[in-house]
C-alpha positions as CSV (number, residue, x, y, z in Angstrom):
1,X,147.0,52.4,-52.5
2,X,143.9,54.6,-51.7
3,X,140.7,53.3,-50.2
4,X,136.8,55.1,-49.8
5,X,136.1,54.6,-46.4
6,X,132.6,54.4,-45.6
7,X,131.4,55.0,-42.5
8,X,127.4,54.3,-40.9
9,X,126.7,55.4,-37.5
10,X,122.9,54.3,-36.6
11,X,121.0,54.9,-33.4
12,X,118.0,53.7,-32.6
13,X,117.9,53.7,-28.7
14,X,118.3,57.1,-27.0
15,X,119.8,55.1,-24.0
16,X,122.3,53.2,-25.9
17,X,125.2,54.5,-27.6
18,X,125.3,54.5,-31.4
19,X,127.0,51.5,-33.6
20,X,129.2,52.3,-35.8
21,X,130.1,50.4,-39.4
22,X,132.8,50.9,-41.4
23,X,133.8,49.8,-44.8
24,X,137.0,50.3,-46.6
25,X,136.9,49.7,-50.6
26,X,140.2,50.0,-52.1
27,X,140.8,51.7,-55.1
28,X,143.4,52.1,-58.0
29,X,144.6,55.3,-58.0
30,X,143.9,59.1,-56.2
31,X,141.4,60.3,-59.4
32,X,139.2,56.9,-59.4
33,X,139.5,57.1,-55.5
34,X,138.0,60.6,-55.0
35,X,135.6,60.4,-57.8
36,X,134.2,57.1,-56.0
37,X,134.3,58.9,-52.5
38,X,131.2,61.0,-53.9
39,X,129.0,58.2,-55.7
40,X,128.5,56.5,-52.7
41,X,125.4,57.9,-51.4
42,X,122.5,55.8,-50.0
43,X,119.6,56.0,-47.4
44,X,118.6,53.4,-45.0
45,X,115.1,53.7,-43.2
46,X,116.3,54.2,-40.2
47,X,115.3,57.0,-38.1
48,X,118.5,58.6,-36.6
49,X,121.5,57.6,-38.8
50,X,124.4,59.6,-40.6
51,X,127.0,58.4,-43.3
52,X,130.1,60.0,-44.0
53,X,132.3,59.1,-47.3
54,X,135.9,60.3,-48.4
55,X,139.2,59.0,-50.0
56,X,142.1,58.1,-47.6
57,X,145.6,56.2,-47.6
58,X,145.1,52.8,-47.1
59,X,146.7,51.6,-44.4
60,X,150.2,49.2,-44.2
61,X,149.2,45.9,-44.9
62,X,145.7,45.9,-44.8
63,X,144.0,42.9,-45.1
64,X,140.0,42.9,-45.9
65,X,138.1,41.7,-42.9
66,X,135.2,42.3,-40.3
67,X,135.6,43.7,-37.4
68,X,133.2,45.3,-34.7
69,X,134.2,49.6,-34.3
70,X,133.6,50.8,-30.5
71,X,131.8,54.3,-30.7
């Protein structure tokens, strides 16, 4: 199974390292997965942030949950 991986990185401290969120969405198969990986496309009002979309292999047993990302 495929999942869009959508990943936020957001800084708004030039001191502080950027936080990072990531969301997996899973997806039925490769077409519907890269043809999602280009509709998601959004802007936050935020002054220094950058998104970055695409279609990957989800991974063995992969459970939806929330989890903090170190950057």
């Amino acid at each position: 199974m495929l999942v869009i991986l959508i990943t936020v990185g957001v800084s708004n401290d030039t001191k502080d390292p950027p936080k990072t969120i990531e969301m997996r969405i899973p997806q039925e198969n490769q077409e519907e997965c890269l043809k999602s990986s280009k509709t998601f496309k959004f802007s936050l009002p935020v002054v220094d942030m950058n998104v970055d979309t695409r279609c990957e292999p989800r991974k063995d047993n992969e459970e939806p949950k929330i989890q903090g990302v170190e950057t």
